[in-house]
mmCIF file of the N, C-alpha and C atoms, coordinates in Angstrom:
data_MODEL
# 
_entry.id   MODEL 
# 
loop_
_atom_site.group_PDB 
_atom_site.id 
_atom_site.type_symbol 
_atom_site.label_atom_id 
_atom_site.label_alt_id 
_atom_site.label_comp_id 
_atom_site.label_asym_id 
_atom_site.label_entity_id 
_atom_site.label_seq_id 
_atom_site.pdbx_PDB_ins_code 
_atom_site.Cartn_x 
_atom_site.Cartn_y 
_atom_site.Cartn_z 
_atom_site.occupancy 
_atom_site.B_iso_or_equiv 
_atom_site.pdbx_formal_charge 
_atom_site.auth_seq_id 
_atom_site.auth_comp_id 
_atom_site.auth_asym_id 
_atom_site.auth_atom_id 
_atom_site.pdbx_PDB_model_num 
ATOM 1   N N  . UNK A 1 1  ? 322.076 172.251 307.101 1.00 0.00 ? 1  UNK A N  1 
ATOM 2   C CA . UNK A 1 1  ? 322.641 173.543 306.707 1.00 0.00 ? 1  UNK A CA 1 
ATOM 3   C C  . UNK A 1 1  ? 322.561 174.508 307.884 1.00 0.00 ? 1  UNK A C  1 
ATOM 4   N N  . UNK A 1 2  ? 323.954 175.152 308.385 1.00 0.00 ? 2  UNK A N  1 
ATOM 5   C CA . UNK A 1 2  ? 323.393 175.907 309.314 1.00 0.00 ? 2  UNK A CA 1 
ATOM 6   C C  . UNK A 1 2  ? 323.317 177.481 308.769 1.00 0.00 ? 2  UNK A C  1 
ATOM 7   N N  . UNK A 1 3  ? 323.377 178.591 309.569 1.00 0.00 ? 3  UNK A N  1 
ATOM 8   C CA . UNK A 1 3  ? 323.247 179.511 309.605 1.00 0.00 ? 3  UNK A CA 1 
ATOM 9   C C  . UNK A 1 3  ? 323.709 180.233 308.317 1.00 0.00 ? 3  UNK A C  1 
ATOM 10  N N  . UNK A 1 4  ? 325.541 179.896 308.277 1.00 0.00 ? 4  UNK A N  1 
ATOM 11  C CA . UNK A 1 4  ? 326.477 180.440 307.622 1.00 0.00 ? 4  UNK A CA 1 
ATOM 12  C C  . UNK A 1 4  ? 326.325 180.170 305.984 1.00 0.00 ? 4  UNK A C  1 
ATOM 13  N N  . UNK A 1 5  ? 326.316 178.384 305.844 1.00 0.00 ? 5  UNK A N  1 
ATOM 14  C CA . UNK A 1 5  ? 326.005 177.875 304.255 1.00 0.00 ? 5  UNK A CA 1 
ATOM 15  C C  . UNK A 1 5  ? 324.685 178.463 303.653 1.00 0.00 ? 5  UNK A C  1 
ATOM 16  N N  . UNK A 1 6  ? 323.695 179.191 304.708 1.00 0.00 ? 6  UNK A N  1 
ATOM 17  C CA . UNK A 1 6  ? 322.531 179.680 304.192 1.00 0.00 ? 6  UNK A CA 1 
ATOM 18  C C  . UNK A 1 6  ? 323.013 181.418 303.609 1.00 0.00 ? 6  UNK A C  1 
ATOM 19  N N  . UNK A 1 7  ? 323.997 181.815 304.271 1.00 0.00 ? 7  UNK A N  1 
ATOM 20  C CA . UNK A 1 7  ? 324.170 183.250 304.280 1.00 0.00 ? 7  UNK A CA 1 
ATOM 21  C C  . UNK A 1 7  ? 325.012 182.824 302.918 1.00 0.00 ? 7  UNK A C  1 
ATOM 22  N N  . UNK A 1 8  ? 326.079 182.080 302.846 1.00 0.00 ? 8  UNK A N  1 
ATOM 23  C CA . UNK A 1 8  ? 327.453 182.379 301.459 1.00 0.00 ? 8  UNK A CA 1 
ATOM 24  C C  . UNK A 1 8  ? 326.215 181.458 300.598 1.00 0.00 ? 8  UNK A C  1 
ATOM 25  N N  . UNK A 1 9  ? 325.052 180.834 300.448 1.00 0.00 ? 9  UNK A N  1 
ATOM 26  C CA . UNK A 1 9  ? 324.132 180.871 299.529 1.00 0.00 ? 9  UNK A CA 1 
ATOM 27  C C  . UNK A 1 9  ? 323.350 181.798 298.926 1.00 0.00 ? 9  UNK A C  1 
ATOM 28  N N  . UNK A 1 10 ? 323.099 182.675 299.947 1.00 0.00 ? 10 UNK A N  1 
ATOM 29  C CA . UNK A 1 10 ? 322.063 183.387 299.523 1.00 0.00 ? 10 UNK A CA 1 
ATOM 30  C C  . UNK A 1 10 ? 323.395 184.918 298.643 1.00 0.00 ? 10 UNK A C  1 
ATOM 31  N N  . UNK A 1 11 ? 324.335 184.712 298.799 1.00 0.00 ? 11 UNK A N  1 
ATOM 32  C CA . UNK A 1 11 ? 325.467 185.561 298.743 1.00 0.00 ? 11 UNK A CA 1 
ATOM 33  C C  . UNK A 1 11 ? 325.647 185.232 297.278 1.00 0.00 ? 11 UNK A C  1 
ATOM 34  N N  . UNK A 1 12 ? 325.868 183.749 296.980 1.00 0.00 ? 12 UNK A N  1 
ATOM 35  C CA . UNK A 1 12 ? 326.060 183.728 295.647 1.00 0.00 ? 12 UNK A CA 1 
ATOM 36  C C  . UNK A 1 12 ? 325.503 183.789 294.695 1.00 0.00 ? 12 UNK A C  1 
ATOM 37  N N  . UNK A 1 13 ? 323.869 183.532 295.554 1.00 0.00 ? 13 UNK A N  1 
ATOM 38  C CA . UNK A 1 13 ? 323.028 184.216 294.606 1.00 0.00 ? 13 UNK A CA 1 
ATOM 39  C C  . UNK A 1 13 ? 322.711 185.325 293.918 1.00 0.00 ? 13 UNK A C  1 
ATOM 40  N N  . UNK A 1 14 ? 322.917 186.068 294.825 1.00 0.00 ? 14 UNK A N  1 
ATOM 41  C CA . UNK A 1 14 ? 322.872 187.934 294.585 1.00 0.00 ? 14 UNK A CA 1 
ATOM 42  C C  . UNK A 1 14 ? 324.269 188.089 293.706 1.00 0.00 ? 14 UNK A C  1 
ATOM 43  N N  . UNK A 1 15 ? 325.340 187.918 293.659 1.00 0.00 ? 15 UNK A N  1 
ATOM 44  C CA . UNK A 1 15 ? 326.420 187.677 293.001 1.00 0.00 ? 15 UNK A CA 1 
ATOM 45  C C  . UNK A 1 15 ? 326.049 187.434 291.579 1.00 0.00 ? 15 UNK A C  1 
ATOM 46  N N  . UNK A 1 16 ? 325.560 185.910 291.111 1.00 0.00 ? 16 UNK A N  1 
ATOM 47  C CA . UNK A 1 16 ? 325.175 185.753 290.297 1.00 0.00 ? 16 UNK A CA 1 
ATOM 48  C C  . UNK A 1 16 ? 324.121 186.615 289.356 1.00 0.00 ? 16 UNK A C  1 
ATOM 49  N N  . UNK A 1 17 ? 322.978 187.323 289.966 1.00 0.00 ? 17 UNK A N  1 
ATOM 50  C CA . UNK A 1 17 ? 321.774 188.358 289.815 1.00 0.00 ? 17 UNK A CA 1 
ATOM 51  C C  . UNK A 1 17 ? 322.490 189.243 289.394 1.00 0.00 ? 17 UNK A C  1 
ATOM 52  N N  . UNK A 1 18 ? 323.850 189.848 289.671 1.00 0.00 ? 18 UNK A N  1 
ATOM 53  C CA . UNK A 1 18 ? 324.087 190.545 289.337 1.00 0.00 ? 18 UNK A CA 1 
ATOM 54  C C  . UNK A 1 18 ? 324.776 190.687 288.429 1.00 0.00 ? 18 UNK A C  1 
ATOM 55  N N  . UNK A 1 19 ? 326.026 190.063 287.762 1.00 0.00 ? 19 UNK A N  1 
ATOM 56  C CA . UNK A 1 19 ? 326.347 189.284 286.437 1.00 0.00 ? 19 UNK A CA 1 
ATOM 57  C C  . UNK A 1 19 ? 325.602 189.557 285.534 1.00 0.00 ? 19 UNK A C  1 
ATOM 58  N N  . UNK A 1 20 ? 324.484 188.400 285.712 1.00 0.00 ? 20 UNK A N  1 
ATOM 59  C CA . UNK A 1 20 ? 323.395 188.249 284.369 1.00 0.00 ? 20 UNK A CA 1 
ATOM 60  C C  . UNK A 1 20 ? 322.844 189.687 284.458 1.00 0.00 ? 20 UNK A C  1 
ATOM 61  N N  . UNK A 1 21 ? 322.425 190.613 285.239 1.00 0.00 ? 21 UNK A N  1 
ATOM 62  C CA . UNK A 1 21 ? 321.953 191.849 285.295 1.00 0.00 ? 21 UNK A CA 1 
ATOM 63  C C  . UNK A 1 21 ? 323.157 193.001 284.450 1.00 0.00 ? 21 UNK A C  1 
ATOM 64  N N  . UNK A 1 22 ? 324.282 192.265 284.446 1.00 0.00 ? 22 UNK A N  1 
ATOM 65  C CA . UNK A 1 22 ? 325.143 193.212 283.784 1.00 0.00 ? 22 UNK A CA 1 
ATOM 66  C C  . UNK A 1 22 ? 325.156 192.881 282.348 1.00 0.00 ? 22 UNK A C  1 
ATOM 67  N N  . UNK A 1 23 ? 325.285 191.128 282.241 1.00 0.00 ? 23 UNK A N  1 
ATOM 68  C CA . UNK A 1 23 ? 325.036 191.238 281.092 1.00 0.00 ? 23 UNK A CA 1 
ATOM 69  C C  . UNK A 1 23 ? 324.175 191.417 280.251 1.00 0.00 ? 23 UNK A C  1 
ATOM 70  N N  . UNK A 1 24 ? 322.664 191.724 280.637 1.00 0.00 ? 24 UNK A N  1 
ATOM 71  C CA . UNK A 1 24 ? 321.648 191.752 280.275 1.00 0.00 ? 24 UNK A CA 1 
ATOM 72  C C  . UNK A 1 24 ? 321.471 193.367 279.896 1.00 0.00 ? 24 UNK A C  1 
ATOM 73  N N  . UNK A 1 25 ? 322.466 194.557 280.806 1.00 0.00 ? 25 UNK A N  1 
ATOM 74  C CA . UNK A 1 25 ? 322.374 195.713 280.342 1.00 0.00 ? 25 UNK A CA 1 
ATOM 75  C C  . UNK A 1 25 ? 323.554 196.012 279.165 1.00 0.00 ? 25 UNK A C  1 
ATOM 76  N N  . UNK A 1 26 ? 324.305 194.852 279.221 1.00 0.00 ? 26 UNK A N  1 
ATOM 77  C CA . UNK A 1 26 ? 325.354 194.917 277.824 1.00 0.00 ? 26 UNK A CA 1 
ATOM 78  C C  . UNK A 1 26 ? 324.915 194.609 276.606 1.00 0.00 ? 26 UNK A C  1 
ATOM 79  N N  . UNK A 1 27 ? 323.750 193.716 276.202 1.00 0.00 ? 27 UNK A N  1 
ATOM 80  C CA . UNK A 1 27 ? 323.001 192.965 275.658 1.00 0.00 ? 27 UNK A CA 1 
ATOM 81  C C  . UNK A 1 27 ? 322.015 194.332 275.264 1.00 0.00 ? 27 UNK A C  1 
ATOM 82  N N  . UNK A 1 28 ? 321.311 194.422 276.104 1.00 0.00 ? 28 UNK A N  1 
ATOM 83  C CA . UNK A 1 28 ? 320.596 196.223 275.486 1.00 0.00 ? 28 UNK A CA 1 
ATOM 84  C C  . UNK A 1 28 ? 321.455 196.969 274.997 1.00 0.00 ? 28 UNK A C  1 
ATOM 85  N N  . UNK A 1 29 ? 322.630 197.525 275.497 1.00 0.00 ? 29 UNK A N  1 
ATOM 86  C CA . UNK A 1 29 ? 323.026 198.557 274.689 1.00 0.00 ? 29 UNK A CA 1 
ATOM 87  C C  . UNK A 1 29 ? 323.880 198.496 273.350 1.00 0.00 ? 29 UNK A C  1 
ATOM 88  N N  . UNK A 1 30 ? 323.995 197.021 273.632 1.00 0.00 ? 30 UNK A N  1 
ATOM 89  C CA . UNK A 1 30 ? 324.334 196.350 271.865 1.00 0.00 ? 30 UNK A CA 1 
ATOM 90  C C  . UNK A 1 30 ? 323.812 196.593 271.203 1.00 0.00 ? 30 UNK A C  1 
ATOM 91  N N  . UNK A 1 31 ? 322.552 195.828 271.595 1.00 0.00 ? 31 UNK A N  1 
ATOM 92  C CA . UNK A 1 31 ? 321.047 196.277 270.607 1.00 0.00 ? 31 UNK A CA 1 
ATOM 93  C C  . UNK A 1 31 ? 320.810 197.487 269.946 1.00 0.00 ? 31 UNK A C  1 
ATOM 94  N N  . UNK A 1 32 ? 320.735 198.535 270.714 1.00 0.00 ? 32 UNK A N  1 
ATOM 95  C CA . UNK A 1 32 ? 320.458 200.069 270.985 1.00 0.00 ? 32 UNK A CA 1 
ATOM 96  C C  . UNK A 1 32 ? 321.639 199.916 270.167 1.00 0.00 ? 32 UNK A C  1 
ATOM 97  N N  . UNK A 1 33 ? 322.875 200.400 269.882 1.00 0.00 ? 33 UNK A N  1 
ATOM 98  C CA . UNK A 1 33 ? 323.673 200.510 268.757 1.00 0.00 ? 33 UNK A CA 1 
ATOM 99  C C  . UNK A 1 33 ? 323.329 199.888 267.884 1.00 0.00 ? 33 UNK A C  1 
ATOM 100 N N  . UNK A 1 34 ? 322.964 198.858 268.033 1.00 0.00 ? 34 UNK A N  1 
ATOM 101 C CA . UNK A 1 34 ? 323.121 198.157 266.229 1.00 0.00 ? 34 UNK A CA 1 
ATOM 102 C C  . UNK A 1 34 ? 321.918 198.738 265.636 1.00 0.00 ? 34 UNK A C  1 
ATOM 103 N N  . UNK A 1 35 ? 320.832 199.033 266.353 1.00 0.00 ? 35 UNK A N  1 
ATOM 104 C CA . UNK A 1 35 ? 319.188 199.293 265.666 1.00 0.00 ? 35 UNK A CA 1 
ATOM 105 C C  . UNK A 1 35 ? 320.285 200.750 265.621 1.00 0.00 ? 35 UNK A C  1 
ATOM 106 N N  . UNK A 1 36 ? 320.313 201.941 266.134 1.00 0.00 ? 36 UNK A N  1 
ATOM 107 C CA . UNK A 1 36 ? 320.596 203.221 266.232 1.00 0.00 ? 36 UNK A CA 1 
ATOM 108 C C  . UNK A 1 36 ? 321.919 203.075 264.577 1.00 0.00 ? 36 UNK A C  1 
ATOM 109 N N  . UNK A 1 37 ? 322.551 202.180 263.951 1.00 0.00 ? 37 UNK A N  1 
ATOM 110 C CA . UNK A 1 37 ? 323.532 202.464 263.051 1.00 0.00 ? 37 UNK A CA 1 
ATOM 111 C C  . UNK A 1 37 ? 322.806 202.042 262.034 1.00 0.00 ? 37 UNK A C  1 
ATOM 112 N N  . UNK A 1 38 ? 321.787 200.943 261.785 1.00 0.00 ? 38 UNK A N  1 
ATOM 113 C CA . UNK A 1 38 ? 321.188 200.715 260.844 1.00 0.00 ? 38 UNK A CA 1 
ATOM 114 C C  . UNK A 1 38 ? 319.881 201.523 260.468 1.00 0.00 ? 38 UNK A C  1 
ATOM 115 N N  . UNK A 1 39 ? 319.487 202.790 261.404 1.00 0.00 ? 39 UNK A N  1 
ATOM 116 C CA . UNK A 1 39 ? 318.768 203.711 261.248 1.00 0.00 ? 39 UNK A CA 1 
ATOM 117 C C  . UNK A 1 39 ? 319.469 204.751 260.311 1.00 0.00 ? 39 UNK A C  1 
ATOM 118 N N  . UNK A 1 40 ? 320.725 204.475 261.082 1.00 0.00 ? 40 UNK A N  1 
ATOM 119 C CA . UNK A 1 40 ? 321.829 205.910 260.335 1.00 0.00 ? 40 UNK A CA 1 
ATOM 120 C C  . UNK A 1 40 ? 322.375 205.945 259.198 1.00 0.00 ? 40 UNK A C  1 
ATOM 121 N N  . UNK A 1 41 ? 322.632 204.070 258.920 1.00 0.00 ? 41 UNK A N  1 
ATOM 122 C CA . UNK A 1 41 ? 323.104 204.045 257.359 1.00 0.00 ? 41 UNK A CA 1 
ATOM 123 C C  . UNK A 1 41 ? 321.676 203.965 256.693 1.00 0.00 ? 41 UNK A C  1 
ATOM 124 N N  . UNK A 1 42 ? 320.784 203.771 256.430 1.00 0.00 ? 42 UNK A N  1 
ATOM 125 C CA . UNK A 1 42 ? 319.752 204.006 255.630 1.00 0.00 ? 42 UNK A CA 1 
ATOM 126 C C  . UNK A 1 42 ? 319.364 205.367 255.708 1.00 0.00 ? 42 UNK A C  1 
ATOM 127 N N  . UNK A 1 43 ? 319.549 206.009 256.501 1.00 0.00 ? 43 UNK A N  1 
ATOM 128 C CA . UNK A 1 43 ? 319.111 207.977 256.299 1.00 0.00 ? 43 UNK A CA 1 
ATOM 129 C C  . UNK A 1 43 ? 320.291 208.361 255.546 1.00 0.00 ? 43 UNK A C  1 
ATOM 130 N N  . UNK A 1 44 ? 321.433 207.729 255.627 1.00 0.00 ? 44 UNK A N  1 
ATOM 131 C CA . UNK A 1 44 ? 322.689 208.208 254.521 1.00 0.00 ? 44 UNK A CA 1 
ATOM 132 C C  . UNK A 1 44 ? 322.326 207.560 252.945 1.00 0.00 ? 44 UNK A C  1 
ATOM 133 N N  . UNK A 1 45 ? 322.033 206.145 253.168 1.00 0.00 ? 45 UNK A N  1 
ATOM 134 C CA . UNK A 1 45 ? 321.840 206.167 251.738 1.00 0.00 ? 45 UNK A CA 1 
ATOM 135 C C  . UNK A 1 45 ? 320.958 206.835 251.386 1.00 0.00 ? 45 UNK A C  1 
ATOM 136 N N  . UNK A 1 46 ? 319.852 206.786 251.870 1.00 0.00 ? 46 UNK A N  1 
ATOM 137 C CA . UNK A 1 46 ? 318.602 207.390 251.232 1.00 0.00 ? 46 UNK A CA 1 
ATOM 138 C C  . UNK A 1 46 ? 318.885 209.171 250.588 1.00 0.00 ? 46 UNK A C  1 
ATOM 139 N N  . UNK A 1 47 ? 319.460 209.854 251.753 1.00 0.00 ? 47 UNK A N  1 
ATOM 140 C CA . UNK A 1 47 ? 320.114 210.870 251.446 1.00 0.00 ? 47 UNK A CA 1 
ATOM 141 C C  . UNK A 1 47 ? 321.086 210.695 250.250 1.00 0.00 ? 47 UNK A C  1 
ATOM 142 N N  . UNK A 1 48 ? 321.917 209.794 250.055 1.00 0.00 ? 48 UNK A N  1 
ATOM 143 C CA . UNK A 1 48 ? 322.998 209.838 248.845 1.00 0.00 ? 48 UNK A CA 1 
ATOM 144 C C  . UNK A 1 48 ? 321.770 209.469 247.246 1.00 0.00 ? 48 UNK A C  1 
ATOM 145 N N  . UNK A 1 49 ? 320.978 208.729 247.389 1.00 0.00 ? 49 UNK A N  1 
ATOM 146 C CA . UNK A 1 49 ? 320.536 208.517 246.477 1.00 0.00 ? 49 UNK A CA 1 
ATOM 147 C C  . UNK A 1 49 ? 319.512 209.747 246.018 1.00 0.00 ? 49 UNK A C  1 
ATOM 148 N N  . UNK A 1 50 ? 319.198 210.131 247.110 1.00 0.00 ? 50 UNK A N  1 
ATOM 149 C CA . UNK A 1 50 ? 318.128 211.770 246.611 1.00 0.00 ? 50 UNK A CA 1 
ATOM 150 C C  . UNK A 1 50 ? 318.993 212.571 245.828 1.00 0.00 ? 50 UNK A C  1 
ATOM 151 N N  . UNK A 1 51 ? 320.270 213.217 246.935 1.00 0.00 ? 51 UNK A N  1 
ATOM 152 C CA . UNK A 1 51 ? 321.160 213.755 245.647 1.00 0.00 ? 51 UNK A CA 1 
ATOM 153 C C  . UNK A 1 51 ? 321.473 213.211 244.840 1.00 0.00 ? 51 UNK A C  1 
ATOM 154 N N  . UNK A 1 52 ? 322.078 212.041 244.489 1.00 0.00 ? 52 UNK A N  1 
ATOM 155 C CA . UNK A 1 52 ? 322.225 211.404 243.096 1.00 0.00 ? 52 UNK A CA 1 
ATOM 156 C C  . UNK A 1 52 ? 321.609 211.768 241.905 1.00 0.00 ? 52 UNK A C  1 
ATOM 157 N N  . UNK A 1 53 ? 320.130 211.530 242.281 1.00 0.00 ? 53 UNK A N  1 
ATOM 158 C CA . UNK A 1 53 ? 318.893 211.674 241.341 1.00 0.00 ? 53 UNK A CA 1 
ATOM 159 C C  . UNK A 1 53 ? 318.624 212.995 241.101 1.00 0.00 ? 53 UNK A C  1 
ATOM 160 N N  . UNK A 1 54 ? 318.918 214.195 241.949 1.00 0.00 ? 54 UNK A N  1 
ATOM 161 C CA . UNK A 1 54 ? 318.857 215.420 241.611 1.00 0.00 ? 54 UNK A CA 1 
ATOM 162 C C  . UNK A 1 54 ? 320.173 216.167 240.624 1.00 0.00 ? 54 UNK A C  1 
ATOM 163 N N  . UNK A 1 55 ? 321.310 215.175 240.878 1.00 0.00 ? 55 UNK A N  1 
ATOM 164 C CA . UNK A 1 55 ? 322.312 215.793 239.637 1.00 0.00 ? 55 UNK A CA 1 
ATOM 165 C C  . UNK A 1 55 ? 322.169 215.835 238.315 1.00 0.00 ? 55 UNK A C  1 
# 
């Protein structure tokens, strides 16, 4: 291996790092929505059912 196959290696590596690093911050902020909507529909029901019970 000379010089060059070491450099477009080490190239595709960082390439790659960075991918999975993207998808890994797409993957969190999935998360982070889905926990953040299933917080929100249970403070709505809970809210709909308080008023309910107070009519």
């Amino acid at each position: 291996m000379d010089i060059n196959d070491l450099k477009l290696a080490e190239l595709e590596q960082c390439r790659e790092d960075e991918r999975s690093g993207q998808s890994q911050m797409i993957e969190v902020i999935s998360a982070a929505g889905t926990i953040l909507s299933v917080i929100l529909g249970i403070s709505i029901f809970r809210n709909q059912s308080f008023l309910n019970l107070n009519s």
